[in-house]
N, CA and C atoms as a LAMMPS dump frame, in Angstrom:
ITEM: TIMESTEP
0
ITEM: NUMBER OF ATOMS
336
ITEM: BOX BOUNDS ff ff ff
-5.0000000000000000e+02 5.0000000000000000e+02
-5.0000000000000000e+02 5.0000000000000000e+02
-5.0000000000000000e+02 5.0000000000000000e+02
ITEM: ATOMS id mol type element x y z
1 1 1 N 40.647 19.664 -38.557
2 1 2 C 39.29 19.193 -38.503
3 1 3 C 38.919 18.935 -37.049
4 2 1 N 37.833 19.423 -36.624
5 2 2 C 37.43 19.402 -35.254
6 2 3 C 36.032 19.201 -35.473
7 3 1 N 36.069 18.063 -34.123
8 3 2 C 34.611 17.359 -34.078
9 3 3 C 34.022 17.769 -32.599
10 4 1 N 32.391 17.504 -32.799
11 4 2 C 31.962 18.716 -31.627
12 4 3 C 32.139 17.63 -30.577
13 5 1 N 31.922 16.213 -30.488
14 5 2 C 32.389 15.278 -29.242
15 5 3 C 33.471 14.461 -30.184
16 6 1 N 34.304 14.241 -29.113
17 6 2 C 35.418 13.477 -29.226
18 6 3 C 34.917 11.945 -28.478
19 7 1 N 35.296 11.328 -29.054
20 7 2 C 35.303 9.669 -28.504
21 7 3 C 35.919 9.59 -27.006
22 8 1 N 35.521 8.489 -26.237
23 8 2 C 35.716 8.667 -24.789
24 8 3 C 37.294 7.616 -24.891
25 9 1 N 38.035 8.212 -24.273
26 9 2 C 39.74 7.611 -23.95
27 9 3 C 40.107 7.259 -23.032
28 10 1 N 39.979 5.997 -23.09
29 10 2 C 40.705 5.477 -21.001
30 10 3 C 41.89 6.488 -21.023
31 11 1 N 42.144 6.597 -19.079
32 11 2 C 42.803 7.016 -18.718
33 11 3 C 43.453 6.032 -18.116
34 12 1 N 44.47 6.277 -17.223
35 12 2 C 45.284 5.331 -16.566
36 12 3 C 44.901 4.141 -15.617
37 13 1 N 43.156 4.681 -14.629
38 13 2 C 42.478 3.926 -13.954
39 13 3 C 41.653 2.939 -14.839
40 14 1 N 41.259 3.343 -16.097
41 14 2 C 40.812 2.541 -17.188
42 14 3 C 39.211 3.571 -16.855
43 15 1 N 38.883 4.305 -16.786
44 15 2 C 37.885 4.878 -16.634
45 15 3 C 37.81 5.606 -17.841
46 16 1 N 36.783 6.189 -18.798
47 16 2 C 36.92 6.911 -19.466
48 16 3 C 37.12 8.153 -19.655
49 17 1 N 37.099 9.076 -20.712
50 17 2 C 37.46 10.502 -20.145
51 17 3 C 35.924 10.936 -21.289
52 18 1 N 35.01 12.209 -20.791
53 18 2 C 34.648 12.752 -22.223
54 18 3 C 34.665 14.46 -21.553
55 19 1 N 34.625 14.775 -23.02
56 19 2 C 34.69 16.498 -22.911
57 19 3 C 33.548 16.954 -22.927
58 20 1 N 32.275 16.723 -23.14
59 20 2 C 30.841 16.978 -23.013
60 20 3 C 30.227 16.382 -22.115
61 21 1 N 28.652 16.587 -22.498
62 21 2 C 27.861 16.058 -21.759
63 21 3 C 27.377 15.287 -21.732
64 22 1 N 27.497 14.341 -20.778
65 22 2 C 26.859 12.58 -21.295
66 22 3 C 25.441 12.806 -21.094
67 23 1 N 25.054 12.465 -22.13
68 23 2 C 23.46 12.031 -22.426
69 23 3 C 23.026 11.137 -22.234
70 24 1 N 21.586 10.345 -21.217
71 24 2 C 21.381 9.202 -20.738
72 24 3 C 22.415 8.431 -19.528
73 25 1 N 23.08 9.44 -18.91
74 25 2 C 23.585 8.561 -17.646
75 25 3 C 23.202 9.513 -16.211
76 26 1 N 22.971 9.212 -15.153
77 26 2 C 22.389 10.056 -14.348
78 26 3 C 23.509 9.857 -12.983
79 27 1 N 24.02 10.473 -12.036
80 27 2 C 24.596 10.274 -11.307
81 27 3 C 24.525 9.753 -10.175
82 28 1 N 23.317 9.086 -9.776
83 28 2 C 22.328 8.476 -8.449
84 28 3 C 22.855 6.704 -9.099
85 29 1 N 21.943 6.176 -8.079
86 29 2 C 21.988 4.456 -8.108
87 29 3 C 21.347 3.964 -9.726
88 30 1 N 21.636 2.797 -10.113
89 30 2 C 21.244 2.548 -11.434
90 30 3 C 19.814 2.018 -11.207
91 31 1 N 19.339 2.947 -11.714
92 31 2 C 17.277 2.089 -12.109
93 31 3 C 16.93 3.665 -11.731
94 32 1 N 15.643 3.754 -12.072
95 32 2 C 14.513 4.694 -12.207
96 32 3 C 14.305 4.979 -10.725
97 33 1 N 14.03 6.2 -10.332
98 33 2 C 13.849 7.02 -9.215
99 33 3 C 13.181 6.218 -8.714
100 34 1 N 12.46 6.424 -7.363
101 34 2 C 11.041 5.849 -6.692
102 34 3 C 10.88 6.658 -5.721
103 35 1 N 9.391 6.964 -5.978
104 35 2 C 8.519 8.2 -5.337
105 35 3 C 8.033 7.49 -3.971
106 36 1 N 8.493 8.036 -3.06
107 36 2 C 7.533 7.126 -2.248
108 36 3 C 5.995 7.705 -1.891
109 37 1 N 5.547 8.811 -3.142
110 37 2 C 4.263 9.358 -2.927
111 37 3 C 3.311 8.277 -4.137
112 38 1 N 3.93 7.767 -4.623
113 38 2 C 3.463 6.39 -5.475
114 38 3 C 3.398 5.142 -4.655
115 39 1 N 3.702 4.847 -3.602
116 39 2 C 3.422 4.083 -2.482
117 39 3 C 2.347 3.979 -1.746
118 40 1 N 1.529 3.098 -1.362
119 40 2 C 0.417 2.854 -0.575
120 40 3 C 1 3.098 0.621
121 41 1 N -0.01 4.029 1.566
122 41 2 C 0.032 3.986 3.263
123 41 3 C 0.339 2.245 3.654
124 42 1 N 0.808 2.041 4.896
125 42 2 C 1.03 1.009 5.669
126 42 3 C -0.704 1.033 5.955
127 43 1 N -1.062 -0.186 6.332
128 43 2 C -2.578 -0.44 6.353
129 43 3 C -2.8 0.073 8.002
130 44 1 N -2.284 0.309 8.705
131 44 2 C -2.594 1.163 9.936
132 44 3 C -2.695 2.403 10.155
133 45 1 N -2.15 3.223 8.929
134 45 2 C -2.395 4.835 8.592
135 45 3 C -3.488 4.656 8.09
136 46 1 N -4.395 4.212 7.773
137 46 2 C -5.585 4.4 6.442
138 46 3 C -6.945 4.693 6.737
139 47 1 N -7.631 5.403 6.394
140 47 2 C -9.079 5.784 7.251
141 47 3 C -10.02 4.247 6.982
142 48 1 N -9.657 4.005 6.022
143 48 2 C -10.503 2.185 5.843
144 48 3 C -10.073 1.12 7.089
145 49 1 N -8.861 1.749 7.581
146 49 2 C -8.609 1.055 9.077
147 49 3 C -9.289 1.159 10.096
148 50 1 N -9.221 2.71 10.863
149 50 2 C -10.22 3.215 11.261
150 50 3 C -11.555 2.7 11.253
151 51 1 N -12.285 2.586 10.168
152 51 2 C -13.757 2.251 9.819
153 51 3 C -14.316 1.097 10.124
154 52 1 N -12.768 0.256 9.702
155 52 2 C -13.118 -1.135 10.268
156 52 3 C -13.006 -1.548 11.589
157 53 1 N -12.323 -0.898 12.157
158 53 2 C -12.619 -0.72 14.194
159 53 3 C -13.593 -0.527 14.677
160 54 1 N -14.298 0.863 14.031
161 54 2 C -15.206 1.448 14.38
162 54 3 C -15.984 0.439 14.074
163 55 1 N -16.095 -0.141 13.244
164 55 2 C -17.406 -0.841 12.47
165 55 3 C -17.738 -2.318 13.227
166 56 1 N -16.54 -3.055 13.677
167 56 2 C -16.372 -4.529 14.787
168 56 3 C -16.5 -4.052 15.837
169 57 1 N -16.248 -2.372 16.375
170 57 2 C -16.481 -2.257 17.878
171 57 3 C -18.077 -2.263 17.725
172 58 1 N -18.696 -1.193 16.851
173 58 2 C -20.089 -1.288 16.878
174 58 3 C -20.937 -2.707 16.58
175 59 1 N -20.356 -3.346 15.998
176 59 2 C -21.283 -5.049 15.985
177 59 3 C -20.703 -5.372 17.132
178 60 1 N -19.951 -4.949 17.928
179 60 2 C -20.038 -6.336 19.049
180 60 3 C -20.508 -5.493 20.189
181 61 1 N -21.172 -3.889 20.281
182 61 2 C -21.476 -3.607 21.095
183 61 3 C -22.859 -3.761 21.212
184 62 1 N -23.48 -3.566 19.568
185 62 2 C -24.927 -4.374 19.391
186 62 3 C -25.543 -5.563 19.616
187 63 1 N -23.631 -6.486 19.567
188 63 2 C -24.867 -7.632 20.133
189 63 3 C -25.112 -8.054 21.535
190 64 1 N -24.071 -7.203 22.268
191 64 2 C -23.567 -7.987 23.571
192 64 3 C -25.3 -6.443 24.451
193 65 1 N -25.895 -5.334 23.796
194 65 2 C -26.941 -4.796 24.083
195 65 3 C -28.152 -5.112 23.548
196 66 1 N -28.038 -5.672 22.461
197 66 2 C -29.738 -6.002 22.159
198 66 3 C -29.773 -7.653 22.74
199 67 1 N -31.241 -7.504 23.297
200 67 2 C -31.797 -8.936 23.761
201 67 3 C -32.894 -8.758 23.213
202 68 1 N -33.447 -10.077 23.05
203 68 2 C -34.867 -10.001 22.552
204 68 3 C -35.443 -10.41 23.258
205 69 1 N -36.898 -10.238 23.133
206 69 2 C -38.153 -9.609 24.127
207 69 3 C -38.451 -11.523 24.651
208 70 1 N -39.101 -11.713 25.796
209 70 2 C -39.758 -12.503 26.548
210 70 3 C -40.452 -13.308 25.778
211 71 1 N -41.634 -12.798 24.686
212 71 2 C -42.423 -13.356 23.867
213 71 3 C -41.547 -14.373 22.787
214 72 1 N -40.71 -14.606 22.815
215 72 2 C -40.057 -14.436 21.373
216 72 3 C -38.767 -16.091 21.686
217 73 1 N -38.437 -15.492 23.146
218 73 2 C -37.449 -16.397 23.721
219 73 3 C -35.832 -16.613 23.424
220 74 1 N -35.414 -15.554 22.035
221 74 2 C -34.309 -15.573 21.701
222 74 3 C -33.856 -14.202 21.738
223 75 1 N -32.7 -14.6 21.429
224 75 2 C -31.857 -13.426 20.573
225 75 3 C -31.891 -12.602 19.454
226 76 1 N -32.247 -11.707 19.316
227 76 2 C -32.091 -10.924 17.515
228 76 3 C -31.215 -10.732 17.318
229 77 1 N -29.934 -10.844 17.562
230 77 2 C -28.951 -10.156 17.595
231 77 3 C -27.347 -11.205 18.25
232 78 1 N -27.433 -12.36 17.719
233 78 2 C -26.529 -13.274 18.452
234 78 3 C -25.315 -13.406 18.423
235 79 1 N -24.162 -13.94 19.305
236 79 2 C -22.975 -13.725 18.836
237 79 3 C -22.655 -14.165 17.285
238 80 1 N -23.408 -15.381 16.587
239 80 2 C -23.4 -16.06 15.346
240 80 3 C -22.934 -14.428 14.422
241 81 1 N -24.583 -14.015 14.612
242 81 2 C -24.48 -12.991 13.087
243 81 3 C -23.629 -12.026 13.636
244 82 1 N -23.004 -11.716 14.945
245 82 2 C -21.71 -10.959 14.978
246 82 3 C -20.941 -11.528 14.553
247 83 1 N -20.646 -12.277 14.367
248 83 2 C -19.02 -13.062 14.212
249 83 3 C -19.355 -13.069 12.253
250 84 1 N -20.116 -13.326 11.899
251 84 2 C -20.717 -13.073 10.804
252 84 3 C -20.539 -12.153 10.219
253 85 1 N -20.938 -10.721 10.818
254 85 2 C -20.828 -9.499 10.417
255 85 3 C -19.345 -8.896 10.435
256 86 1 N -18.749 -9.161 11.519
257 86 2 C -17.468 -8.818 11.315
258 86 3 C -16.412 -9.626 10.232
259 87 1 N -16.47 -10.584 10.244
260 87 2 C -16.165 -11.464 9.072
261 87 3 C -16.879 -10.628 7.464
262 88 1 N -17.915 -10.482 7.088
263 88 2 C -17.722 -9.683 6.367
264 88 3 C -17.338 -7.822 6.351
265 89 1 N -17.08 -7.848 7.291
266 89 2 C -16.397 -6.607 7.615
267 89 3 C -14.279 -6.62 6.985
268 90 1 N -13.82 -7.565 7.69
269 90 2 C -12.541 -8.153 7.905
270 90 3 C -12.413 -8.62 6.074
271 91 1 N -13.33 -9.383 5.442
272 91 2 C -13 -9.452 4.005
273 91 3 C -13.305 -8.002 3.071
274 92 1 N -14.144 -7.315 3.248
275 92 2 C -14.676 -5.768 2.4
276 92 3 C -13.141 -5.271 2.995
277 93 1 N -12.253 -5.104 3.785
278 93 2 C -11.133 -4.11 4.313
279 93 3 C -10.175 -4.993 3.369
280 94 1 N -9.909 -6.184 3.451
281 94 2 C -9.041 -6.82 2.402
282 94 3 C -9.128 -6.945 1.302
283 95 1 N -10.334 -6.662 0.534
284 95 2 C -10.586 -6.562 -1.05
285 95 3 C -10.133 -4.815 -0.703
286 96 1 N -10.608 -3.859 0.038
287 96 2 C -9.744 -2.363 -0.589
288 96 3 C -8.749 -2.478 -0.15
289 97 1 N -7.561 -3.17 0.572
290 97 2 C -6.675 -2.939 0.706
291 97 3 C -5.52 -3.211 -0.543
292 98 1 N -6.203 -4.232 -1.346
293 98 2 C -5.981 -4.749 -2.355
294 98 3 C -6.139 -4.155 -3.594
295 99 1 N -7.088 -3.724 -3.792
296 99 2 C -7.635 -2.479 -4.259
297 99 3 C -6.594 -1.636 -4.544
298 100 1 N -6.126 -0.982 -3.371
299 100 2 C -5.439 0.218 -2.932
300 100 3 C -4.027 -0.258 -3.305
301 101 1 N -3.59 -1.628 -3.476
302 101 2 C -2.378 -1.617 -3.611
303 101 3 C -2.231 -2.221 -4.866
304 102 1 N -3.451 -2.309 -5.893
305 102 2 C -3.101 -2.836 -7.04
306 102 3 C -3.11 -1.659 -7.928
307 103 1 N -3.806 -0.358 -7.068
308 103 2 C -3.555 0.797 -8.11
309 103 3 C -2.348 1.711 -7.806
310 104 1 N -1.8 1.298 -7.069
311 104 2 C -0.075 1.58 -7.02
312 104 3 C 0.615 1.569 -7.771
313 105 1 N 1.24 2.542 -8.174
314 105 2 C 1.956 2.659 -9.93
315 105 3 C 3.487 1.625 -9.764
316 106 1 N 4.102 2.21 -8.37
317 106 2 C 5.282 1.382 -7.953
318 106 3 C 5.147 0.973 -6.645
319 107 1 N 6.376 -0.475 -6.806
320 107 2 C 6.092 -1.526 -5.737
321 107 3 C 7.419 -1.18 -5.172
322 108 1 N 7.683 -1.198 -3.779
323 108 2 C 8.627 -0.767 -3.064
324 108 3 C 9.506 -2.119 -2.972
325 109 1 N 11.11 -1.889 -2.788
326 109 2 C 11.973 -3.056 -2.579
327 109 3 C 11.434 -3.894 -1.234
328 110 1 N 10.908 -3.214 -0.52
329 110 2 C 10.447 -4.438 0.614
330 110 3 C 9.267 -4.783 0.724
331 111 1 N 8.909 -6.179 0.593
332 111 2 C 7.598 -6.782 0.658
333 111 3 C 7.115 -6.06 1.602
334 112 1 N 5.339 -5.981 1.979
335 112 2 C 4.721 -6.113 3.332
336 112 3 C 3.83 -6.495 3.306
């Protein structure tokens, strides 16, 4: 009588022996692969990085060039609503960065 797998038999190291093919064991580290194309860019690769440079260089080049007129006696354009504007600039880049990393299928072993 012959059976198509035989039961697994320590050997002398205490390791087992089998004559087929093990099903469900893989020969890499134990746990599920990881893609690192399922990974979010580092937030300094990202064109939303970019945008937001571009976007604080242009408010602070607007305000430090517009003056307002003689009649008027002020500013249109003051450091206030810069610091303002970039501030909501600096939070819109941290809600997509967040964004971007909550639709990440997998989370990498090292925080960042």
């Amino acid at each position: 009588m012959t059976s198509a797998a035989r039961p697994a038999s320590p050997v002398s190291g205490g390791q087992p022996v089998h004559d087929g093919p093990v099903v469900g064991r893989t020969a890499g580290p134990v746990g599920p692969a990881r893609s690192a194309a399922a990974e979010t860019k580092p937030s300094f690769k990202t064109t939303e990085f970019f945008v937001f440079l571009a976007g604080v260089v242009a408010i602070i080049i607007t305000a430090l060039t517009v003056d307002g007129d003689a009649s008027t006696g002020g500013d249109p354009f003051n450091a206030e609503q810069a610091i303002r504007y970039i501030t909501f600039l600096a939070i819109g880049y941290m809600i997509s960065r967040g964004l971007a990393k909550a639709g990440a299928r997998q989370r990498s072993a090292d925080e960042r």
